[in-house]
C-alpha positions in Angstrom: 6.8 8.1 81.1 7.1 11.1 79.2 3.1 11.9 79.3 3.0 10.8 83.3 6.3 13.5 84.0 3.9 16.1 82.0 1.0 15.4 83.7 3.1 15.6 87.3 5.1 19.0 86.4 1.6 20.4 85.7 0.0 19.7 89.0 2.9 20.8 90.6 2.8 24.3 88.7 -1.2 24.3 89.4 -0.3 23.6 93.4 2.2 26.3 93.4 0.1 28.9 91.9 -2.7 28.1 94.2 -0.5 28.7 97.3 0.4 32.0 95.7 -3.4 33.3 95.4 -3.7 31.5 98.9 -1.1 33.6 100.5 -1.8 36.8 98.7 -5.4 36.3 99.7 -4.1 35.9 103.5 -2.2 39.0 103.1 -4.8 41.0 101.8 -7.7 39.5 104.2 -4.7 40.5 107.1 -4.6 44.3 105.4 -8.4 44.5 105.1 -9.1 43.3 108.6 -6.3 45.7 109.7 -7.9 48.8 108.1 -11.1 47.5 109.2 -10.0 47.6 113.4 -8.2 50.9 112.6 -11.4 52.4 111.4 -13.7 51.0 114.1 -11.3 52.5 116.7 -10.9 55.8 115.2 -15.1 55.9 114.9 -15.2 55.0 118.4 -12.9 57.6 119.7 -14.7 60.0 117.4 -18.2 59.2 119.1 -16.0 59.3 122.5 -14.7 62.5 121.9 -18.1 64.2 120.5 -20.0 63.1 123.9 -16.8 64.9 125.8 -17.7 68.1 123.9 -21.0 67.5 124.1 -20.8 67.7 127.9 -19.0 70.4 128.2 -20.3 72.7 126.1 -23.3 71.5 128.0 -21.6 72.5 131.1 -21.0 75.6 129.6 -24.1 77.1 128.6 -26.1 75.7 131.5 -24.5 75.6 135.0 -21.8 77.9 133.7 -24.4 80.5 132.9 -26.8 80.2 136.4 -23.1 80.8 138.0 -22.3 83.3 136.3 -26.4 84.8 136.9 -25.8 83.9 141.0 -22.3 85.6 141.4 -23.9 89.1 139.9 -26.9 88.7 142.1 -24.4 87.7 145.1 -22.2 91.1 143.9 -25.5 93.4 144.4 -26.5 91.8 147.4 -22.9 92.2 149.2 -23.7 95.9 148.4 -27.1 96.4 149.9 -26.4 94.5 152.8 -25.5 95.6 156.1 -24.4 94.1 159.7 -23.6 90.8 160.2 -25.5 89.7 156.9 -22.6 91.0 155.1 -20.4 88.6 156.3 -22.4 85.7 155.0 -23.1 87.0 151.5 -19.9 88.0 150.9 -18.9 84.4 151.7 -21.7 82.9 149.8 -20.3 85.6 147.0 -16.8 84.1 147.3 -18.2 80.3 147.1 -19.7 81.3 143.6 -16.7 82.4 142.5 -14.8 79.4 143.3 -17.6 77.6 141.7 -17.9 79.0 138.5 -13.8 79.4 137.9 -14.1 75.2 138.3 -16.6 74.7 135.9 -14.5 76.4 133.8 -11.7 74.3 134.4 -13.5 71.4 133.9 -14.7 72.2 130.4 -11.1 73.7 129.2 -9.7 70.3 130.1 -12.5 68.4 128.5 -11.8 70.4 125.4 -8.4 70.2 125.4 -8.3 66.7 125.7 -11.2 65.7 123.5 -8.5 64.8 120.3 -7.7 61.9 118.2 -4.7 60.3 118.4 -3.4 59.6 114.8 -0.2 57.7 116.1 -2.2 55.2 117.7 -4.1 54.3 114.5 -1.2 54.8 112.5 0.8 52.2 114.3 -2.1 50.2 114.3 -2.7 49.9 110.6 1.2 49.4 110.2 0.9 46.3 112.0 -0.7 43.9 110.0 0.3 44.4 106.8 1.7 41.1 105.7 5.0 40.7 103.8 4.9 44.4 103.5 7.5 45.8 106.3 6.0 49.2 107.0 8.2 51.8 109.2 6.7 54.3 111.0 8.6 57.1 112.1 6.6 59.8 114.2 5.8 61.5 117.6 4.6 59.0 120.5 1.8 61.2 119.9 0.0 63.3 116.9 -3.3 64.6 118.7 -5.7 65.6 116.2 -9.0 68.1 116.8 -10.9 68.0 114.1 -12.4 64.1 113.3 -12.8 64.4 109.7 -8.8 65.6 109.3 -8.0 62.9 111.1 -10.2 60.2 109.4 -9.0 61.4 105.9 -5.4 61.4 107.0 -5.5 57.9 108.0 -7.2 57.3 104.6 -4.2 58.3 102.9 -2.5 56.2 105.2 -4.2 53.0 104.4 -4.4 53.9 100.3 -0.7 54.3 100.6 -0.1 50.6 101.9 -2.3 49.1 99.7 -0.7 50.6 96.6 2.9 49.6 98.1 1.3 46.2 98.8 -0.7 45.5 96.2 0.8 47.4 93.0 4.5 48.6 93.7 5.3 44.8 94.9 7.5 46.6 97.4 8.9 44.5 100.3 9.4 47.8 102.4 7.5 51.4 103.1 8.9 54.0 105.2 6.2 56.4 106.2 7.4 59.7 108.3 4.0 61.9 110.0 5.6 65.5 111.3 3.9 66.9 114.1 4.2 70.6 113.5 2.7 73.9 115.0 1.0 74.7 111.4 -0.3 71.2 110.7 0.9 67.5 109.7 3.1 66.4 107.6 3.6 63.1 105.4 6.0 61.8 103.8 5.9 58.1 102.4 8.3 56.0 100.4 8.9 52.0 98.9 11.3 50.1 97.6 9.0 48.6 94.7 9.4 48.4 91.2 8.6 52.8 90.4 6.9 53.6 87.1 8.3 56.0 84.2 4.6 58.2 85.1 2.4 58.3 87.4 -0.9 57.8 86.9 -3.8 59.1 88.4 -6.0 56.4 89.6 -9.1 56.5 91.7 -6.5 55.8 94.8 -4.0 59.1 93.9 -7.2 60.9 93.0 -9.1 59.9 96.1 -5.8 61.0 98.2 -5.2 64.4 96.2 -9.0 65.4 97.2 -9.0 64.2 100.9 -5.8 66.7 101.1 -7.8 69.3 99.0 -10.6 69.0 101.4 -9.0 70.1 104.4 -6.6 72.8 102.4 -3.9 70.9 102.7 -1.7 69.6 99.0 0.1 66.3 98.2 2.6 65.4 95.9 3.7 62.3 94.3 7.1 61.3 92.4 8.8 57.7 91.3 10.9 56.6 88.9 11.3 52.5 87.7 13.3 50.8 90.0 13.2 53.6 92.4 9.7 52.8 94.1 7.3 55.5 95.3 7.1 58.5 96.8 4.2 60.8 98.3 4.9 64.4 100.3 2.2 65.7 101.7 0.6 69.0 104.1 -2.8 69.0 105.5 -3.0 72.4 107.7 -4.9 72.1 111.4 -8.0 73.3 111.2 -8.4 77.1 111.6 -5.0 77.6 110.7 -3.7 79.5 107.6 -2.3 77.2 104.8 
């Protein structure tokens, strides 16, 4: 009886720890997939965006230009004419005008609007993150111009979560994104476990030189039992730091 109760306490501590690796396998097949969709989108807005600029720097440099050439010509022709042809140039004059101030409407909205919405990817990634509650707390939206400040913000993002997930054992992480005139800010925190020091891993590492990159500067702190925290600046581009 003895051996038999042995023998059944062990298959039900085997069983147990198999639905443990199950379900943390789950939860990190849901995070992977998660940061896998978020990336996808934000390369497919990227490639959207780059054909909007495309076209309108196309726009620009080539119907923009022959505008620009016609309305001179048009200028020196009102002024050489004489008798009823003046009438008609001058009209033809004012249509290239009108013409050439649309085209350059047309490619200051394109530009304007040709930027990548970090909320939307944000909120995305949040969403599937398993037993891991993740709060976002930022503008409806964080428009972003340069691509490659928005991809490596959204890296940070994602390494954040995992580490909350995956080494904090944290059943909550608060993250805060600041839309500000000078850049974006973001600030992250969980209620895991904390350590006494932090260490620099490839993940910390990796996030320190994604900020470095784009001369912006992060900052970590935590303290056992009182989880992890990361601050961080990342400067639009063209902007001073």
């Amino acid at each position: 009886m003895g051996g038999a109760f042995a023998g059944f306490q062990a298959f039900a501590l085997v069983t147990v720890a198999l639905e443990h690796r199950e379900r943390d396998a789950r939860q990190e097949l849901a995070r992977a997939n998660a940061e896998l969709l978020t990336t996808r989108s934000l390369l497919a807005e990227n490639s959207r965006i780059a054909e909007r600029v495309r076209i309108a720097r196309d726009l620009h440099d080539t119907l923009g230009h022959h505008l620009t050439a016609l309305s001179l010509q048009l200028e020196v022709a009102t002024r050489l004419s004489s008798g009823q042809a003046t009438t008609h140039v001058q009209e033809a004059h004012a249509i290239a005008k009108l013409l050439l101030s649309d085209v350059r409407s047309v490619v200051s909205q394109m530009r304007d609007t040709s930027q990548l919405n970090l909320g939307d990817a944000v909120r995305a990634l949040g969403g599937s993150a398993g037993a891991l509650q993740i709060h976002v707390e930022m503008p409806e939206s964080v428009d972003v111009a340069d691509a490659a400040q928005a991809h490596a913000m959204l890296r940070c993002v994602q390494e954040i979560v995992t580490n909350a997930a995956r080494h904090a054992a944290a059943k909550n992480l608060w993250v805060v994104i600041e839309n500000r005139a000078d850049g974006i800010a973001l600030h992250a925190r969980d209620d895991g476990r904390g350590t006494a020091a932090v260490t620099w891993g490839n993940g910390l590492t990796g996030m320190r030189e994604r900020f470095a990159e784009h001369a912006g500067r992060v900052e970590f702190a935590s303290a056992p039992g009182q989880g992890f925290q990361v601050h961080g600046f990342m400067p639009r581009a063209g902007a001073t730091s």
